[in-house]
Structure formats: structure tokens, C-alpha cells
matplotlib code that plots the C-alpha trace (Angstrom):
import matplotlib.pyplot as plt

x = [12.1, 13.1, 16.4, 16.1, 15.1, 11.7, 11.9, 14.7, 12.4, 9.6, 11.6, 13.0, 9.4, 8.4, 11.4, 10.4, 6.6, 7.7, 10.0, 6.7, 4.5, 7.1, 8.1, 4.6, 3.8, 6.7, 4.5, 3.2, 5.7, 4.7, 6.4, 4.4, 4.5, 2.5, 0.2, -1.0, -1.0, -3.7, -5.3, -6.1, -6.6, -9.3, -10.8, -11.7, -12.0, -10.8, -8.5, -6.7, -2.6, -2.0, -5.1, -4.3, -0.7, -2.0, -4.7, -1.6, 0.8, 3.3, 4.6, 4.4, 7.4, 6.9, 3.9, 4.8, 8.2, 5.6, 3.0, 5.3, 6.2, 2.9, 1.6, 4.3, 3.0, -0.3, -2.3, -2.7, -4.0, -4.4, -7.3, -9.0, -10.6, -12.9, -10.3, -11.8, -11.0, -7.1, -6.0, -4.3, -3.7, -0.3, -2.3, -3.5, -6.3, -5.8, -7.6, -6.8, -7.3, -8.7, -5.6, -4.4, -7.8, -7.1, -3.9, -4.9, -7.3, -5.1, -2.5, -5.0, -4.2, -0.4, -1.2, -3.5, -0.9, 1.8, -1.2, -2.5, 1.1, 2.0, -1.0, 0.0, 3.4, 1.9, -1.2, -4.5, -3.5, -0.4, -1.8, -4.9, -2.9, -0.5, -2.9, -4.7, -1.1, -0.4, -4.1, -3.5, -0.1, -0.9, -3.7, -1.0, 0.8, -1.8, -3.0, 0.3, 1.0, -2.4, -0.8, 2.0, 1.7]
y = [-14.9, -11.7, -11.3, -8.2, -8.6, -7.6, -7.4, -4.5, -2.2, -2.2, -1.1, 1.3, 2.8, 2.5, 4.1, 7.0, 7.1, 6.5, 9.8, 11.7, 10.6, 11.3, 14.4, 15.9, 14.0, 15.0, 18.2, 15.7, 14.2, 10.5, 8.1, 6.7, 3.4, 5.2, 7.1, 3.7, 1.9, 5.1, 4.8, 1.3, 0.8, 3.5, 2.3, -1.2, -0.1, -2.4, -5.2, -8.3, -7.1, -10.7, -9.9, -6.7, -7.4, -10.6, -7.1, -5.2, -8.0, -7.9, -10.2, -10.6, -9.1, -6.2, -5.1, -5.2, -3.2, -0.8, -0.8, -0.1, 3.8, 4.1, 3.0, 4.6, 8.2, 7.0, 6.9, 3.3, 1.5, -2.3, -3.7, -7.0, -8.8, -12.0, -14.7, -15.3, -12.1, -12.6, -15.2, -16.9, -16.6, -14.7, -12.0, -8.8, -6.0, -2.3, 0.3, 4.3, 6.4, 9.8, 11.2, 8.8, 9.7, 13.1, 12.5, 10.5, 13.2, 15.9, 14.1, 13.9, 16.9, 16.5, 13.1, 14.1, 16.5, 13.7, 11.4, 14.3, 14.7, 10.8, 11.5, 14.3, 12.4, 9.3, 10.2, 8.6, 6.7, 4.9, 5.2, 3.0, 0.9, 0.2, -0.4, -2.6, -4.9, -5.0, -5.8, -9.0, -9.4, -9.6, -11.6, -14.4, -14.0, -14.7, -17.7, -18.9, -18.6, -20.6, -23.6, -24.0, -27.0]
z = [-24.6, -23.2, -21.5, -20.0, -16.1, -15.3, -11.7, -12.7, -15.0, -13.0, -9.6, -11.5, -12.8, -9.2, -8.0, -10.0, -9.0, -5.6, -5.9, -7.1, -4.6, -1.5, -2.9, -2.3, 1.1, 2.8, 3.6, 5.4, 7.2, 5.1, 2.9, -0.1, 1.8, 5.3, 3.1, 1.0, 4.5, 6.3, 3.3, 3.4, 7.0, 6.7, 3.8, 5.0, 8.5, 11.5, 9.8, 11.2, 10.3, 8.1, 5.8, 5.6, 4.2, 1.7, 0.6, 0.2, -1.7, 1.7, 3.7, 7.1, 8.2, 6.3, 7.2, 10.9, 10.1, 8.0, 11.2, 14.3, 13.6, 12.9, 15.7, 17.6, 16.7, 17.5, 13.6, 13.9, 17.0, 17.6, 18.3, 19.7, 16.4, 16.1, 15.4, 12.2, 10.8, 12.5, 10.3, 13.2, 16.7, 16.2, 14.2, 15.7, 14.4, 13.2, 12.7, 11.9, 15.8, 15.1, 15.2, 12.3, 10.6, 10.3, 9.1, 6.1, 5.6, 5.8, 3.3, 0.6, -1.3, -1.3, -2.6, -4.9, -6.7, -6.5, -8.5, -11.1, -11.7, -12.1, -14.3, -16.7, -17.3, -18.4, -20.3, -20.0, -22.1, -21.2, -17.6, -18.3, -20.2, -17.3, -15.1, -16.8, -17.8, -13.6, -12.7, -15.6, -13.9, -10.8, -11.2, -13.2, -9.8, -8.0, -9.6, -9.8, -5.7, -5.6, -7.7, -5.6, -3.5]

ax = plt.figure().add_subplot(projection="3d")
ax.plot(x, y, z, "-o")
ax.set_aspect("equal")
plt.show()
């Protein structure tokens, strides 16, 4: 068994990428965590805020502390949703206003280096590799948060 704390090397390789990715969006006035969050919302389009933070591996709380500046400079707009695709009654939709569209669009370059360079550090290698080893991880998580009475 391993004694070294997992939870510790991974945050500190996502500390690093992190660093990368803001480094190159601040042209754009975005965190990592914003970019990921346009990105997703205008991926899948108008989304209830709970399913969008279970897509995302947040909680709750989170995602609402990651929504309200967003909203605030107008990229993000709620939106009425069937309940069905709320989750629950407390839930609320989002979607990406055109202003928050552009923005995302705009971003995609600056991200786009922070990614090639991400890229160029790890090798194809080691990059396929790692994604590959979170996608099983996460999926062991996952399964595991399903057992859990």
C-alpha cells in the first residue's frame, strides 16, 4: 500500500496545469475554473445548475460560488427550465448570453496555447496515458459514490 497521499500529488499536478492555463487566459480576464464553466455551458446548451455541477464533479455550493460573477458580468444568464431537467425545485437553468458567447469564443486561442503547451511538456505520450489513468479513476469514483447507501 502506498503511503504517500494521493489527494496531495494530484493537487499539486493540477496546481501546475492550473498555473498554465490562467497564465494564458488572463488576456482574457478568466480563471481556468470560468473558462471550463463558458465552455461547458455552451457546449451542452441550456442546463439545469445541479446537473451541470454532477457533469462537472462539483458540488452544489461550488458551482453557485463559480456561477454568481459570472452572471454578474452578464456571460451566464438563468433561465426557466422544464423541472425535469432542474433536478429539483431549488435548481435553476443556465445558459451562455451572447455576450458570454463571444467571450468563450474569444478565449479560445489563449486557451488553446495554455493546452498545446500543457501538451508539449507532457508528451503524447504521458498525456494519453494520464488521461486515460483519470477517466479509469474517475469512473472507480463514480461507481463507488453509486454504492454508497
Amino acid at each position: 500500500m502506498l503511503s504517500q497521499c494521493s489527494c496531495s500529488t494530484l493537487r499539486q499536478l493540477t496546481r501546475k496545469m492550473t498555473n498554465i492555463y490562467d497564465h494564458y487566459l488572463a488576456a482574457d480576464e478568466l480563471t481556468i475554473s470560468q473558462y471550463s464553466l463558458l465552455a461547458r455551458i455552451g457546449k451542452y446548451g441550456p442546463i439545469g445548475a445541479i446537473p451541470l455541477a454532477v457533469n462537472m464533479g462539483m458540488d452544489r455550493s461550488t458551482m453557485s460560488r463559480t456561477l454568481k460573477p459570472l452572471i454578474a458580468l452578464g456571460w451566464i444568464e438563468t433561465v426557466d427550465l422544464p423541472l425535469a431537467m432542474l433536478t429539483d425545485k431549488r435548481s435553476f437553468g443556465v445558459r451562455l448570453s451572447s455576450a458570454g458567447r463571444d467571450k468563450w469564443q474569444k478565449s479560445m486561442p489563449n486557451w488553446r496555447k495554455a493546452q498545446n503547451e500543457i501538451d508539449a511538456i507532457l508528451g503524447d505520450e504521458t498525456h494519453h496515458a494520464l488521461m486515460n489513468l483519470v477517466d479509469t479513476a474517475n469512473h472507480k469514483f463514480e461507481q463507488h459514490e453509486h454504492a454508497i447507501p
